[in-house]
NUZA-960595 format. One record per residue (C-alpha): residue number from 1; residue in one letter; x, y, z. Coordinates in steps of 0.02 Angstrom, whole numbers. Example, Ala and Ser with C-alpha at 12.3 -4.5 7.8 and 13.67 -1.06 7.14 Angstrom:
<nodes>
+-----+----+--------+--------+--------+
|   i | aa |     c1 |     c2 |     c3 |
+-----+----+--------+--------+--------+
|   1 |  A |    615 |   -225 |    390 |
|   2 |  S |    684 |    -53 |    357 |
+-----+----+--------+--------+--------+
</nodes>
This chain:
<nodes>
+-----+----+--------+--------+--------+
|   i | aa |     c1 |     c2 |     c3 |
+-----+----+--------+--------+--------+
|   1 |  X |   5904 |   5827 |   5517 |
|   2 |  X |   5833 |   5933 |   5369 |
|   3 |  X |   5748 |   5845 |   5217 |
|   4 |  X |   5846 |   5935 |   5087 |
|   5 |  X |   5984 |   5829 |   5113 |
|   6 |  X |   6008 |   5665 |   5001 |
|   7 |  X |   6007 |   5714 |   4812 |
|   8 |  X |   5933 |   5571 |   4723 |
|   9 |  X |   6082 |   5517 |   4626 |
|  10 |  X |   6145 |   5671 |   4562 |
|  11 |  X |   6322 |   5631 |   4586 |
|  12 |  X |   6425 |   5644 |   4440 |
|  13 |  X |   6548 |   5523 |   4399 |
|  14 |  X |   6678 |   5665 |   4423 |
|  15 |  X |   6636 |   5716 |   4567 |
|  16 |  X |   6631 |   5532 |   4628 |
|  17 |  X |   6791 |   5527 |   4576 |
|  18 |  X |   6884 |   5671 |   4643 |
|  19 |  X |   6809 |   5656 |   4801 |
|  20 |  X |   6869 |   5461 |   4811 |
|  21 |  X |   7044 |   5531 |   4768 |
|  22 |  X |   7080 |   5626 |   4898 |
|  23 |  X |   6957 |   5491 |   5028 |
|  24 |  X |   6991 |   5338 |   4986 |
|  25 |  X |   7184 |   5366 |   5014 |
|  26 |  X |   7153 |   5391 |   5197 |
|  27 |  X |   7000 |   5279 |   5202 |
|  28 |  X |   6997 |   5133 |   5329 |
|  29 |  X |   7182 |   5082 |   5325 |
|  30 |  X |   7122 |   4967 |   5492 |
|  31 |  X |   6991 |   4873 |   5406 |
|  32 |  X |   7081 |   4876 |   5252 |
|  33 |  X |   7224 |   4761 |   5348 |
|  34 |  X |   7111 |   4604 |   5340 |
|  35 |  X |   7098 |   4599 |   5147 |
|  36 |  X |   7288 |   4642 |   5121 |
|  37 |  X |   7436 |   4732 |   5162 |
|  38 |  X |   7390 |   4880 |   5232 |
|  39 |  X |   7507 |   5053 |   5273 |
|  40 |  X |   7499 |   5117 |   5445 |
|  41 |  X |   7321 |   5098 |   5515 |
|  42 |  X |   7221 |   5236 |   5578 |
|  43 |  X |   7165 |   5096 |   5698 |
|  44 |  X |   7280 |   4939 |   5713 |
|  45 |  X |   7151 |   4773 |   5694 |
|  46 |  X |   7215 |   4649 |   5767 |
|  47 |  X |   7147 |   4470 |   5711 |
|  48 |  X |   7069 |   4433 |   5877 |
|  49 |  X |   6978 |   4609 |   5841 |
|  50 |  X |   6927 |   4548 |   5659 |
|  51 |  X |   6851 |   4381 |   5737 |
|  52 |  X |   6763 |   4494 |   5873 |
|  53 |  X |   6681 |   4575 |   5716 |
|  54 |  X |   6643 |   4420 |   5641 |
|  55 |  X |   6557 |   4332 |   5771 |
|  56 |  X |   6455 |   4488 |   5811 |
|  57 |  X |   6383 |   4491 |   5656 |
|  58 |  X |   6334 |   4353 |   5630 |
|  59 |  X |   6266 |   4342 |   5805 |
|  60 |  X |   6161 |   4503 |   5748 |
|  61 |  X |   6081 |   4417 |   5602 |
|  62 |  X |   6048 |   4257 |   5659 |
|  63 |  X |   6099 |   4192 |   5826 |
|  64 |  X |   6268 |   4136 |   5758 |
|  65 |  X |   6184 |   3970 |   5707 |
|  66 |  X |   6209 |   3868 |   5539 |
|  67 |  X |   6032 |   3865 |   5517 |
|  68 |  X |   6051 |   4040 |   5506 |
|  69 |  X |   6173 |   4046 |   5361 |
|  70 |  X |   6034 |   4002 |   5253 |
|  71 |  X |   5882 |   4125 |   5300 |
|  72 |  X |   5719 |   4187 |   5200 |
|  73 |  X |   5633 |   4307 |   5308 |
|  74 |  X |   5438 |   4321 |   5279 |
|  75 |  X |   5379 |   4440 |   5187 |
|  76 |  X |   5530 |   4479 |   5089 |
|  77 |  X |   5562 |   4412 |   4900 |
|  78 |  X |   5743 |   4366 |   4927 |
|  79 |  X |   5849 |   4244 |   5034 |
|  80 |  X |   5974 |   4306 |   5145 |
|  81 |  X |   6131 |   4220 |   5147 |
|  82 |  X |   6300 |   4218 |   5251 |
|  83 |  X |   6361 |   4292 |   5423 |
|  84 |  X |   6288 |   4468 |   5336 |
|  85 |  X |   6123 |   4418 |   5270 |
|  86 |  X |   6188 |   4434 |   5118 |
|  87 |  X |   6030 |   4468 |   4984 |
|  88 |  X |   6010 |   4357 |   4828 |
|  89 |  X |   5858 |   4392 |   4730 |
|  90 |  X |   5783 |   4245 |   4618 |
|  91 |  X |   5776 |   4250 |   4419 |
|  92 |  X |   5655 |   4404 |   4369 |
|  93 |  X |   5635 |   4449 |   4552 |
|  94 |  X |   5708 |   4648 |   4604 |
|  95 |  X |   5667 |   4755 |   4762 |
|  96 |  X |   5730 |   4889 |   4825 |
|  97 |  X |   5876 |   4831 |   4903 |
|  98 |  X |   6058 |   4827 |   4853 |
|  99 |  X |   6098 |   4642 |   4800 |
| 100 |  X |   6262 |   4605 |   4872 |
| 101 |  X |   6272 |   4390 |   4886 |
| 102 |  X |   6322 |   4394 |   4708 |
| 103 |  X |   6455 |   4531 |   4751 |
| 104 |  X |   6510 |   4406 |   4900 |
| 105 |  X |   6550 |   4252 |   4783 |
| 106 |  X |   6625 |   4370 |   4685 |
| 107 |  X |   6760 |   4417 |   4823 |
| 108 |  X |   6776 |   4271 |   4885 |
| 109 |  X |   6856 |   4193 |   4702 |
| 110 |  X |   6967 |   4330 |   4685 |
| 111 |  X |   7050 |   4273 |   4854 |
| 112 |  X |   7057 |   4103 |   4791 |
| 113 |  X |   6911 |   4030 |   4894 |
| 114 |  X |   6843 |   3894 |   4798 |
| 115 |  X |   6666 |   3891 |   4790 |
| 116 |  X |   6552 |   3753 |   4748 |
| 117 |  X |   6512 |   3734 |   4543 |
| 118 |  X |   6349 |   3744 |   4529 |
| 119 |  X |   6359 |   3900 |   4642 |
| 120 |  X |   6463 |   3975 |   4543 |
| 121 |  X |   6365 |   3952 |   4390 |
| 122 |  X |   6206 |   4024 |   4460 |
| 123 |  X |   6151 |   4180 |   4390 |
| 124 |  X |   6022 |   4229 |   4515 |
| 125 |  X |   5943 |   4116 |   4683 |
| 126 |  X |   5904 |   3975 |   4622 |
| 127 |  X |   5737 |   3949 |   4737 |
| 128 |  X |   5625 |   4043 |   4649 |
| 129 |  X |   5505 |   4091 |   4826 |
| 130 |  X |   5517 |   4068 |   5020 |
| 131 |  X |   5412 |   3909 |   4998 |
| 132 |  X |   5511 |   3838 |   4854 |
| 133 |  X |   5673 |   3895 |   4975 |
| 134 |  X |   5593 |   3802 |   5146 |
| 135 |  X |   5549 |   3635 |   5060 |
| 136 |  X |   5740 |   3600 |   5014 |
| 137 |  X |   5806 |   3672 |   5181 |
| 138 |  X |   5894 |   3516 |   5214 |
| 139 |  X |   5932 |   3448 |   5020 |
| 140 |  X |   6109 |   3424 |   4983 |
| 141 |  X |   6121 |   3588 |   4914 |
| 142 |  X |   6034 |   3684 |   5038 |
| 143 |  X |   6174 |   3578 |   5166 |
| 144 |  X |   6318 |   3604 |   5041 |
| 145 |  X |   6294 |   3797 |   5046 |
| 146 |  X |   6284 |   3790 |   5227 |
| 147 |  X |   6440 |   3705 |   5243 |
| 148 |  X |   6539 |   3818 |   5132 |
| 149 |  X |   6476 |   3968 |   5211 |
| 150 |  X |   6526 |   3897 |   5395 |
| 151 |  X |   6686 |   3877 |   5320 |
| 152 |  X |   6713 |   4054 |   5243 |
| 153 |  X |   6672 |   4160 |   5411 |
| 154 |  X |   6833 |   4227 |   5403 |
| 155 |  X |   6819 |   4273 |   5217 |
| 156 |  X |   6642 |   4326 |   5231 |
| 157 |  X |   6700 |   4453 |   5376 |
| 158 |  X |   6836 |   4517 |   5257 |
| 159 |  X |   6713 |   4550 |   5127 |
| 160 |  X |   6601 |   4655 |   5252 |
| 161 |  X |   6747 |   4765 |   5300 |
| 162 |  X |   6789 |   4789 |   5108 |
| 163 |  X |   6618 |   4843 |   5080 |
| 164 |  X |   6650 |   4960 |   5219 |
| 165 |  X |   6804 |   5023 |   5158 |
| 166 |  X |   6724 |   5074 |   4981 |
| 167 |  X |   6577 |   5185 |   5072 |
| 168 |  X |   6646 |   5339 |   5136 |
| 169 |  X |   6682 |   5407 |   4951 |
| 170 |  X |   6513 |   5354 |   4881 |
| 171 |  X |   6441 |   5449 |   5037 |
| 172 |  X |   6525 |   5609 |   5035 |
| 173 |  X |   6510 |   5617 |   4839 |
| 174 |  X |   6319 |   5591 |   4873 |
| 175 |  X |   6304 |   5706 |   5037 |
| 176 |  X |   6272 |   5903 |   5021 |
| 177 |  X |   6440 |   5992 |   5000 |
| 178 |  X |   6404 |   6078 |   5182 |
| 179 |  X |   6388 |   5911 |   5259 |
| 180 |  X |   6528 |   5829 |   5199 |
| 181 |  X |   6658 |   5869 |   5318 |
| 182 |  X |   6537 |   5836 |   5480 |
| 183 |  X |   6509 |   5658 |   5388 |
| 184 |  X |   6672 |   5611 |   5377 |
| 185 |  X |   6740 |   5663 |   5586 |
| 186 |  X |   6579 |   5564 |   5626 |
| 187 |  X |   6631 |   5419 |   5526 |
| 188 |  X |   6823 |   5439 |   5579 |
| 189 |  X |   6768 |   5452 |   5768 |
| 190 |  X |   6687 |   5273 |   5749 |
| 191 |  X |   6799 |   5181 |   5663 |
| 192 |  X |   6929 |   5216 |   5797 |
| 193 |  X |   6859 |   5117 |   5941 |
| 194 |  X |   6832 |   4915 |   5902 |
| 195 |  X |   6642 |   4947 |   5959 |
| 196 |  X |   6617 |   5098 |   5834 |
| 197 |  X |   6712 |   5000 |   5703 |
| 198 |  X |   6588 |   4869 |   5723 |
| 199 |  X |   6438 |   4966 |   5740 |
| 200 |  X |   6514 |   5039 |   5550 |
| 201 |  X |   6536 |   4852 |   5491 |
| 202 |  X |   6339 |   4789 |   5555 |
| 203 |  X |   6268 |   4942 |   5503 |
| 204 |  X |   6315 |   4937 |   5323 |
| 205 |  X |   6291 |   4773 |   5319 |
| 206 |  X |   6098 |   4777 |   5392 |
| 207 |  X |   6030 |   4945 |   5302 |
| 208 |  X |   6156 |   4987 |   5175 |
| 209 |  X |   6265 |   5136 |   5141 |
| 210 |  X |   6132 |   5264 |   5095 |
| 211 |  X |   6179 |   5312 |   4913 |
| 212 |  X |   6061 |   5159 |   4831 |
| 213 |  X |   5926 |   5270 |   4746 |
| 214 |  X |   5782 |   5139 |   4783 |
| 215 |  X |   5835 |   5118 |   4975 |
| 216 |  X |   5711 |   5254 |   5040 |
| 217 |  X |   5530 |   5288 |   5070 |
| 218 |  X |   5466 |   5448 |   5053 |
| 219 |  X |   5636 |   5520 |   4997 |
| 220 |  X |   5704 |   5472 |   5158 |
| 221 |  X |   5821 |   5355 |   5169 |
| 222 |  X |   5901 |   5234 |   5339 |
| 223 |  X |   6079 |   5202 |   5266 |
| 224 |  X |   6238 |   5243 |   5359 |
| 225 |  X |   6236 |   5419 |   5279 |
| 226 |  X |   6072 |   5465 |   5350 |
| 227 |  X |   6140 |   5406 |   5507 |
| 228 |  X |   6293 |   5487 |   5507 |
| 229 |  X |   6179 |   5645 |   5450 |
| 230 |  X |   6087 |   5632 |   5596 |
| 231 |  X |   6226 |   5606 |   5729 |
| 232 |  X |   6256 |   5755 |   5860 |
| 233 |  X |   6383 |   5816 |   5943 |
| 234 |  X |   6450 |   5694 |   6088 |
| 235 |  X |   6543 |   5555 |   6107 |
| 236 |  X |   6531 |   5459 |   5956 |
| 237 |  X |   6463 |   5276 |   6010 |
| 238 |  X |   6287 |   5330 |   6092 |
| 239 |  X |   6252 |   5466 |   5964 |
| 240 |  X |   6261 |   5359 |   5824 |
| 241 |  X |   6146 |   5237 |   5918 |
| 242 |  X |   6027 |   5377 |   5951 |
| 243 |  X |   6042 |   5434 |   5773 |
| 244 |  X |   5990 |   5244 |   5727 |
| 245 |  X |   5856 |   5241 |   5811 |
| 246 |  X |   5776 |   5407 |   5749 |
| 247 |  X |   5822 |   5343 |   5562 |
| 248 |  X |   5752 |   5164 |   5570 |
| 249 |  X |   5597 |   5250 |   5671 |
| 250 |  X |   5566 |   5362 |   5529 |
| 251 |  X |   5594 |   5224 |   5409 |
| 252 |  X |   5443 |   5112 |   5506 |
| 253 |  X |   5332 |   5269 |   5497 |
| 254 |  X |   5364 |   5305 |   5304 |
| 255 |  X |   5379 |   5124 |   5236 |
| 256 |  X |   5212 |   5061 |   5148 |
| 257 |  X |   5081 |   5009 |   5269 |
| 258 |  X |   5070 |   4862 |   5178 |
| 259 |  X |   5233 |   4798 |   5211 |
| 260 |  X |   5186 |   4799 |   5407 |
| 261 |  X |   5384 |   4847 |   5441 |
| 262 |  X |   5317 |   4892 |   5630 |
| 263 |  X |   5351 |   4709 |   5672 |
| 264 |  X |   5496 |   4705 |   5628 |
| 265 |  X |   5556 |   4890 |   5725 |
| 266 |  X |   5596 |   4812 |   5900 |
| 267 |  X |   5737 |   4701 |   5842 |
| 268 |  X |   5808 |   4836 |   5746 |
| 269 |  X |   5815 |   4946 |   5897 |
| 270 |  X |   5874 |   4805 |   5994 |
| 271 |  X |   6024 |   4778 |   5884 |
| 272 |  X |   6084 |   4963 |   5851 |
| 273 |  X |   6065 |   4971 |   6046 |
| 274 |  X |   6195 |   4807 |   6058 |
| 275 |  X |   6329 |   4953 |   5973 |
| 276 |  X |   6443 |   4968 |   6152 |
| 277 |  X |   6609 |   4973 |   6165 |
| 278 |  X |   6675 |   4766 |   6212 |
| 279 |  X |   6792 |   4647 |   6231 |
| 280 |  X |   6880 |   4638 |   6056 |
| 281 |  X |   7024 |   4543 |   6089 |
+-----+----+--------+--------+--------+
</nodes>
């Protein structure tokens, strides 16, 4: 994959807009079935196949255990919260990742999910460090937010897909114009097998869509773009798991040495190589 590819940013708004006319019509009518009515599906999900998703995911991030639901990983400035690993950065704390817990709660009201008050009050984590985090792991509130995100798997899983769904526009509007098409079969060729879908869902979820301007090192980012960039011709499962491993290796090799991301490079390439076709229901 050449390095002239990802512009940093320099996606208009109309151009973001005209291609998400003509995309997001088309875009994900299978996924889109869990967070509404939804016309004909370009892949029918059933809710056994939605659960399937679910589960996996939060398998992936932590085990599937309520501990889990409540993580702060070490080295990292943020906790990571949900089935997703959702990120919440404290007050006056920002990294280079996309914050998306706060995006979560937010989805979850507007479908009516009541969430606990002082929740929804906060403006940013309220545990200002990992230490400050691990010394209230079992308070009330630390047990409280637990419980309501055991509760909301189903929701939480419908908010993964919907940030799905909104990605393919953002992607082509930031992809080279001679890319775009290649892009999109790769991305339709996944998301029409319940193990591609998934792999679609966990990816996005772990590293992002691959239009945040901050989510690279080196100008090289390890979103789902650069992923679907870097996917060859073949049947669609195994090359994007080959492409995800030559992304998240180049990501190791151009991160900060400080950061020490090497340690964390065998799980990664452990879970893209869980992306199989399964039993979905």
């Amino acid at each position: 994959m050449g390095r002239s590819g990802l512009r940093r940013h320099r996606c208009s708004r109309t151009g973001r807009a005209r291609l998400a006319l003509g995309a997001a019509r088309r875009l994900l009518a299978g996924l889109l079935l869990l967070a509404g009515p939804a016309a004909a599906p370009a892949f029918p999900l059933s809710p056994a196949q939605a659960e399937w998703i679910g589960r996996r995911l939060w398998q992936n991030e932590s085990g599937g255990t309520l501990s889990g639901l409540t993580a702060w990983n070490p080295g990292e400035n943020f906790a990571s919260l949900g089935i997703g690993h959702f990120i919440w950065y404290p007050a006056g704390v920002r990294g280079p990742f996309e914050e998306s817990f706060p995006q979560l709660l937010r989805f979850l009201e507007s479908r009516g999910v009541s969430v606990p008050g002082w929740l929804r009050e906060a403006r940013f984590c309220p545990w200002p460090d990992r230490r400050a985090f691990f010394v209230e792991f079992e308070s009330g509130r630390m047990r409280e937010l637990r419980s309501f995100l055991a509760d909301t798997v189903a929701e939480q899983t419908r908010f993964a897909i919907h940030r799905l769904s909104g990605s393919l526009p953002k992607m082509l509007a930031c992809a080279p114009e001679g890319e775009r098409q290649r892009i999109e079969t790769n991305f339709r060729a996944l998301e029409a097998t319940p193990g591609g879908l998934f792999a679609l869902v966990d990816y996005v979820n772990f590293k992002g869509d691959g239009t945040f301007p901050t989510e690279r090192y080196q100008n090289a980012g390890w979103g789902l773009l650069d992923v679907l960039r870097a996917m060859e011709p073949g049947p669609a499962l195994p090359s994007f798991r080959r492409a995800a491993r030559l992304v998240l290796e180049r990501r190791v090799r151009n991160a900060p040495s400080a950061r020490h991301e090497e340690r964390w490079l065998r799980g990664w390439l452990n879970r893209v190589d869980g992306y199989r076709e399964g039993s979905a229901g």
